[in-house]
N, C-alpha and C positions, 0 to 999 in steps of 0.2 A: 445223512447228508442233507435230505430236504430240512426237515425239524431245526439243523442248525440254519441254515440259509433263513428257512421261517422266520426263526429268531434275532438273524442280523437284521433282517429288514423290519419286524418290530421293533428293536433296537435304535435302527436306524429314524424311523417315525419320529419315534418319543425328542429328536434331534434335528427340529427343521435345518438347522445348519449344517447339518450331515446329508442330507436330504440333497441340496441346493448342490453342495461336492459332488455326489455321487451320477446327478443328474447334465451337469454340468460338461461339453464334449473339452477334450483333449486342450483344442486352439482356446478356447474361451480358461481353463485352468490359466493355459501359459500366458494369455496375455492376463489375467488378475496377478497372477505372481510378480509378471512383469512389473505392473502397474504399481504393488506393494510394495517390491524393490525400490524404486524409484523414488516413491515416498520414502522408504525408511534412509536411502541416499540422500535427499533432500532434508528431512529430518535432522542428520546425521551432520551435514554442510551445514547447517546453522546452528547445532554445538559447539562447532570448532570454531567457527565465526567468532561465533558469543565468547568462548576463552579464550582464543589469540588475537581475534581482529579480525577483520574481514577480508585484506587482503592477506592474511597468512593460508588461508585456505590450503589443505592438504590435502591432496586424494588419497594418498599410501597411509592417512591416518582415515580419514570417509570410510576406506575398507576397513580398515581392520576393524571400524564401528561395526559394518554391517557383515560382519565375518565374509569379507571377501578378499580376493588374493589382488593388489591394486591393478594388474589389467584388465583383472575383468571387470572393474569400474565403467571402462571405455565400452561397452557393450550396452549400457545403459548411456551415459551422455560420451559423445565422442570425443571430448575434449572438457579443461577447463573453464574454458570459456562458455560452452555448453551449459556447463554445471551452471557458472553465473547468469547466462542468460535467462533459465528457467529459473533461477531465484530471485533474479528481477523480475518475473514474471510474475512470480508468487506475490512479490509484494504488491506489484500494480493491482492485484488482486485482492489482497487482503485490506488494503487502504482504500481498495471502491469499495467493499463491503462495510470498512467502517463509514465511509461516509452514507452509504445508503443506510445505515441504522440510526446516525446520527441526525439527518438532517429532516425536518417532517414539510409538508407538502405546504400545508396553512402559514409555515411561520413565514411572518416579514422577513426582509432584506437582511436588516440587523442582527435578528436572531440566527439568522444562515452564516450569517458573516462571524459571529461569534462562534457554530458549531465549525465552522473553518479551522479557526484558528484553535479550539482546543481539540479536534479529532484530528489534526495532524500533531501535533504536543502528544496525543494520548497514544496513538499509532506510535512517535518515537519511541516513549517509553515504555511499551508492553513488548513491542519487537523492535529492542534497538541493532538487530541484526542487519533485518532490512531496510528499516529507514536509511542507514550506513551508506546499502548499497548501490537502493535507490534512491536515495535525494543528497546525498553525501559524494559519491562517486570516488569512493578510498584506493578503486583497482587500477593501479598504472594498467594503461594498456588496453582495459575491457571497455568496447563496446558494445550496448545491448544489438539486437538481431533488430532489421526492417519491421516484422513482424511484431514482434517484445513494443518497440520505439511506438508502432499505430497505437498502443493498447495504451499505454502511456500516456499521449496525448489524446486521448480521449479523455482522459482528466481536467486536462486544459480547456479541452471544446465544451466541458460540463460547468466550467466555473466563469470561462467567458459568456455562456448562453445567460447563465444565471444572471451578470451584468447586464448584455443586452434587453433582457428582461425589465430590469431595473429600471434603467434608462429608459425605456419607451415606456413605461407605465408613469414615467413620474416621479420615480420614487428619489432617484440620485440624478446628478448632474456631475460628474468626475472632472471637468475641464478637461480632459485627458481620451483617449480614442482608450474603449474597454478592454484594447489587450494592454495597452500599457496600467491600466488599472487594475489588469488582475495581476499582472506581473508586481506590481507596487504592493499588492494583497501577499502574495508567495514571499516576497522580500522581509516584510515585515513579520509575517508568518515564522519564514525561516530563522530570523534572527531569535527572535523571542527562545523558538525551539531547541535551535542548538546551543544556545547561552544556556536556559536552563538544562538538559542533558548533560552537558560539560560541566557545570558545576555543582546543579544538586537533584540528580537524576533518581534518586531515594525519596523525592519531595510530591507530593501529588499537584495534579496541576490547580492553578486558584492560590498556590501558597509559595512562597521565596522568592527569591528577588524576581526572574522573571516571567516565573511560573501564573504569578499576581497580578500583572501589567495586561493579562488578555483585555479586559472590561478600557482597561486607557486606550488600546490600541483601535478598540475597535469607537468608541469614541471620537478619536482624532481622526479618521474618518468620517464616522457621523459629520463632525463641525466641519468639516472641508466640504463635502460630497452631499450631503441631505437640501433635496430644495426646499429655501426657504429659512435657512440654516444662515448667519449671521454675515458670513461669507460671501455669502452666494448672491448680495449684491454691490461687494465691495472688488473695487481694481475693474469695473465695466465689463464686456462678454469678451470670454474667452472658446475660441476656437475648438470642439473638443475632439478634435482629430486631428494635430499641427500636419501629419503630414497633407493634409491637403489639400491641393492646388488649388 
């Protein structure tokens, strides 16, 4: 009996990831299983996504992905809406990540402005699950959580800084107060992305119809917003805050 015990726990050595099981107490197993669940739940919501749509979203088919009986779904997120909230989560997640890989510390204004507009285009089309969900808003009904919403905006506080930055070095002149200029950024952003998705979402981005337009768009900014820029002393000064008293 010892000789074999000897040899599971030889055994067990040769297998750090047996090792890490074995040592591991009871609460800590249950909440990783937990936590693996959850993922393979989430995983599993954005298969269904991806082949019905977003708002067709099904729990009674989520289980049966994850071999489970559909109430006991509700034991992991308590509702549908739950499920969506943390999938919106997921993306506000995943899209700061793109953009923290995309965008580098040295480059100019332009060059930021150009990773803008093609790391949200490349976000759509690598997870058009979530772009859907989150910049789309397909779910009658769903709104994200207090919570989900701060995280989100913090997106916004990231692209307005990057303007106010702008602006106080000199670099642009918007006529415009910087939220309405980022907002004008997001607009044109958005148009570009869902035209292209909608119609040639098989296309990589830089090619078809408006997959090609990034380099005009961010141009036509340039020429408006660049001090110094041909504009910029034509029609006299402009207020760049209207609402201000």
């Amino acid at each position: 009996m010892l000789r074999k015990s000897f040899e599971e726990q030889t055994a067990a050595l040769a297998h750090p990831e047996t090792v890490g099981e074995l040592i591991l107490a009871p609460k800590q197993r249950r909440e990783r299983m937990r936590s693996e669940m959850m993922n393979a739940i989430l995983e599993a919501s954005r298969a269904v996504m991806r082949e019905r749509g977003v708002a067709a979203l099904s729990l009674r088919e989520v289980a049966r992905r994850v071999q489970l009986k559909a109430p006991s779904v509700y034991a992991y997120f308590p509702s549908k809406a739950a499920l969506y909230d943390a999938l919106f989560l997921l993306a506000v997640r995943q899209y700061r990540s793109y953009k923290r890989r995309s965008t580098g510390q040295s480059d100019s204004f332009w060059d930021q402005l150009y990773d803008l507009f093609a790391t949200y285009m490349r976000f759509a089309l690598q997870h058009p699950d979530l772009y859907q969900l989150a910049f789309e808003h397909p779910v009658p009904g769903f709104s994200p959580s207090a919570e989900t919403m701060a995280q989100s905006e913090q997106l916004l506080g990231h692209m307005t800084e990057l303007l106010d930055k702008a602006i106080e070095e000199g670099s642009i002149r918007p006529r415009v107060s910087s939220t309405q200029a980022r907002d004008l950024i997001i607009a044109m952003s958005h148009g570009l992305t869902s035209q292209h998705v909608a119609n040639e979402p098989q296309l990589p981005i830089g090619s078809g119809r408006y997959g090609s337009l990034i380099p005009a768009a961010v141009d036509l900014f340039r020429a408006a917003w660049e001090v110094g820029a041909a504009t910029d002393t034509e029609g006299g000064e402009t207020d760049p805050d209207p609402d201000r008293a």
